[in-house]
Structure formats: C-alpha cells, structure tokens
N, C-alpha and C positions, 0 to 999 in steps of 0.2 A: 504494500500500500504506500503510495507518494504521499507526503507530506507537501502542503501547499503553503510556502511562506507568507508569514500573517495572517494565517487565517483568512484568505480571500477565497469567495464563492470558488467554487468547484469549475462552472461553468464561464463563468469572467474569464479566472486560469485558464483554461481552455481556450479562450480567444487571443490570447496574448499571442505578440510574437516573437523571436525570438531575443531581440535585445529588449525589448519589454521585460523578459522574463528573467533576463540576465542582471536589469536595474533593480526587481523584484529583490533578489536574492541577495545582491549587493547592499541596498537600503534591512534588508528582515537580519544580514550576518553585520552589516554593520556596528563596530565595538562601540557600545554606550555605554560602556564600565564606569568611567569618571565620573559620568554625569549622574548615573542610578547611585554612588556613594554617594553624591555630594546630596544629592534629593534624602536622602535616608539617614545621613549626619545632619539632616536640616528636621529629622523628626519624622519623616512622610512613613506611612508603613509599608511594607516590602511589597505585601502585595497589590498595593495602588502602585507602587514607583512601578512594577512589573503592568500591570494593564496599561499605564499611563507611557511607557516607552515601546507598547507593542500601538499603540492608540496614535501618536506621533508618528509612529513610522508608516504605518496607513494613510494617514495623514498626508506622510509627503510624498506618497508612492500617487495617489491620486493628485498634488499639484503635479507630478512627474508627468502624470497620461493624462492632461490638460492645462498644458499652462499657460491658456489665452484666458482661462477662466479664473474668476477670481472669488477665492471660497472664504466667508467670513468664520470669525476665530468661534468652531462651534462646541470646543469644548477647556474648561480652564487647566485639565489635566494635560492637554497638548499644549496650551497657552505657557504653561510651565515647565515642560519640557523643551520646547523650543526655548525659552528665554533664558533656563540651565546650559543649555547645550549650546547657544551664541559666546555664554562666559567661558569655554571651552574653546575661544576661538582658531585654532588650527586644525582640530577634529572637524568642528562646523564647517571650514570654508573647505578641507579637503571634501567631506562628505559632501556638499555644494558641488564641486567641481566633478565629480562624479557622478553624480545622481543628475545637475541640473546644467552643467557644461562651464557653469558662474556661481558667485556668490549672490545666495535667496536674499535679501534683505527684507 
C-alpha cells in the first residue's frame, strides 16, 4: 500500500504529474525540526505543533499548484507556523527556492 504525502485525497494524487508529485514529496520530507522545537519550547503541545506542521505544509503545496490564486490566512495554526519558520530564515528561503523557484513573502 503507497502512502500518499500529506495526506492528500487519493484521487487528487492521482492527477498529479510528475514534478507535481516530486514538489509533493519534497514540501511533506521537508526538515521542520527547528521550527517544531522552537513551537514546543514556546509551550505549544506536541500534538498541535505535529497537525499544525502537517497543516502548513498543505498549505503550501496548494499555493505551489496555484499560485495566480491568492488564499487568505485560513487557519492561525498555519499563520504560526509560517511566521516560526520565516524566523528560520535560511531553511525558509531555501524551502522557497524549491518549492516556489523564489522567496514567498
């Protein structure tokens, strides 16, 4: 049985192509380590910092497969992981340059 990173529908996965699904995998193995400590020495509990860095990264996988479209900040758990993970700023803009060719501002 495949494992489908992030947890994206079955059928979505399925449509993808194949660098689609290479940015996929790239964004879901992306190392948030620093960021998940720093959220969890800030009090957060483990298993929010863990839904909230799987939530983010969803997140940016859909600005990835549309980014003429512009999505308001629909949750504060992402609102907070993005604003953790900019103070990380070399992970961020490398992550940026990867996922999105530039840095997201």
């Amino acid at each position: 049985m495949n494992i489908i990173p992030l947890g994206i529908r079955e059928d979505f996965h399925r449509s993808l192509k194949a660098a689609q699904i290479q940015t996929l995998i790239d964004i879901d193995t992306w190392s948030m380590d620093a960021v998940s400590e720093k959220l969890r020495s800030e009090g957060h509990h483990n298993a929010g910092v863990d839904a909230s860095l799987i939530e983010y990264k969803q997140f940016m996988f859909l600005k990835y497969m549309y980014p003429a479209r512009t999505f308001g900040m629909y949750s504060r758990a992402v609102d907070s992981v993005w604003h953790m993970h900019i103070l990380f700023t070399q992970n961020y803009a490398d992550f940026c340059q990867i996922v999105f060719g530039e840095f997201l501002h």
